[in-house]
Every structure is written in structure tokens, then in C-alpha cells.
N, C-alpha and C positions, 0 to 999 in steps of 0.2 A: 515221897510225902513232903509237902513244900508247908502248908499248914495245916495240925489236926482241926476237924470240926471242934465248934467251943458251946453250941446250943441246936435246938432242933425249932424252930419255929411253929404255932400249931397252922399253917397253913396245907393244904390239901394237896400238893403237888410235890415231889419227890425234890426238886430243883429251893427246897428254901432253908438249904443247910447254910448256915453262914458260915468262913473259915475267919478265925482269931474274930475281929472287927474291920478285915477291909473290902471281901470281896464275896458276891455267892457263889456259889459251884456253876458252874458254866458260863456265867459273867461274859469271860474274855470271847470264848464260843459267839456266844449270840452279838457281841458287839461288832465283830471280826465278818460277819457277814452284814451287815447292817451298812446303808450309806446314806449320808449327811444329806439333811435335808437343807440346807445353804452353806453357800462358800459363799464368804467375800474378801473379793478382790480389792487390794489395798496399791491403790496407785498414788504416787506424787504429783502432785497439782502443778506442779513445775514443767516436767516431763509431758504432761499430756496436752499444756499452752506453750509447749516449746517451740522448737524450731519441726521443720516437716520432718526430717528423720529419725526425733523421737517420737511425733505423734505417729508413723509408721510404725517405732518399734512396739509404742504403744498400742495403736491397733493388732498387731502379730499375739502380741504377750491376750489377749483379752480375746482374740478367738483360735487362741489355743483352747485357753482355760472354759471358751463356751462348748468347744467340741470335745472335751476331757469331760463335764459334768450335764452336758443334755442327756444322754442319751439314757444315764440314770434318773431323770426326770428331778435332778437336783438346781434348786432355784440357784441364779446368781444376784449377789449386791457390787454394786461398784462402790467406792469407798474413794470422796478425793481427798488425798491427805494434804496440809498445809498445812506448811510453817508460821505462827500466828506474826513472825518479824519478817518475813518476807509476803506482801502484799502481791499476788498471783493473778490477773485478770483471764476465765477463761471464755469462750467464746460460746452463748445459749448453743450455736451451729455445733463445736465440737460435743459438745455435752450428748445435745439430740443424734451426732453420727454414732457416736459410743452405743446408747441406746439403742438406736436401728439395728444396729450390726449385729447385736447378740439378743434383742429381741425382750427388753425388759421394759417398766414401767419407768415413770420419773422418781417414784416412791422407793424404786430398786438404789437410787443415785444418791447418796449421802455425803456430804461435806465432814472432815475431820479436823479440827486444829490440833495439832499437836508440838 
């Protein structure tokens, strides 16, 4: 017994016992089969205008992560992260190969300073 029930909710369904105030009875259950309707992917804007061996590493890393969450019908976002003191030029060409490759909009492609 991890927590006793603290109330009974008047809901109709057997499932709306709350334990103390933090979780309901099957919670973990129903989450634990559950998958994410987005992942995003947080690259460095560095790395992906870099030299060709990391924009290779960074192609590999990005259709890993497309062939780990297609197949669950899980959307991806690309995320370029920058450093707001280091000024990054990237190339609209690399941006749209990223795009191609895993098969997302331009709306999926978000800029981050950070």
C-alpha cells in the first residue's frame, strides 16, 4: 500500500479514486502505454552550419530519431538552437535538406536563442 485513498470522486467510472493529492489509480498504467504525440529535436545551429562531418553527424542523429518515432505516427520539430553571442549563418539549402530527409513542413523548423 504506497498511498490510502483520501476521497471518492462522484464520477461514474470505477478509475476516479484519487490517492493523497497526486495521482489516480491507474495513472501510471494508462500513461506507460501512451506515446508522445511530438518529439523535438534540439540541434545546435553550430553543428548543423558546420564543417561536412558534422553536418553528416547531424544528418545520422536526425534519421535516427525520424525512424525511432514514424512508425508511431509521432510528429517531429527540429529546434535550431543558438547562442544569442555567437552569430551562426545557416544555409536556406541545409535547412530545406533537413526538411526533405525526414519529411516535415517549414513550420516543423523553429529557431531558439538561447
Amino acid at each position: 500500500k504506497v498511498v490510502s485513498p483520501r476521497k471518492e470522486r462522484s464520477g461514474t467510472d470505477g478509475n476516479s479514486r484519487s490517492y493523497g493529492s497526486l495521482i489516480k489509480k491507474g495513472w501510471i498504467e494508462k500513461q506507460a502505454k501512451k506515446r508522445p504525440a511530438v518529439v523535438v529535436c534540439l540541434l545546435e545551429k553550430k553543428y548543423v552550419a558546420g564543417d561536412p562531418n558534422s553536418w553528416n553527424d547531424t544528418c545520422r542523429t536526425v534519421d535516427y530519431i525520424y525512424r525511432v518515432v514514424q512508425p508511431h505516427g509521432t510528429k517531429l520539430v527540429l529546434a535550431l538552437v543558438e547562442d544569442p553571442e555567437e552569430y551562426v549563418v545557416l544555409a536556406e539549402e541545409q535547412i530545406y535538406a533537413l526538411r526533405k530527409r525526414i519529411y516535415i513542413d517549414s513550420g516543423a523548423v523553429v529557431n531558439l536563442q538561447m
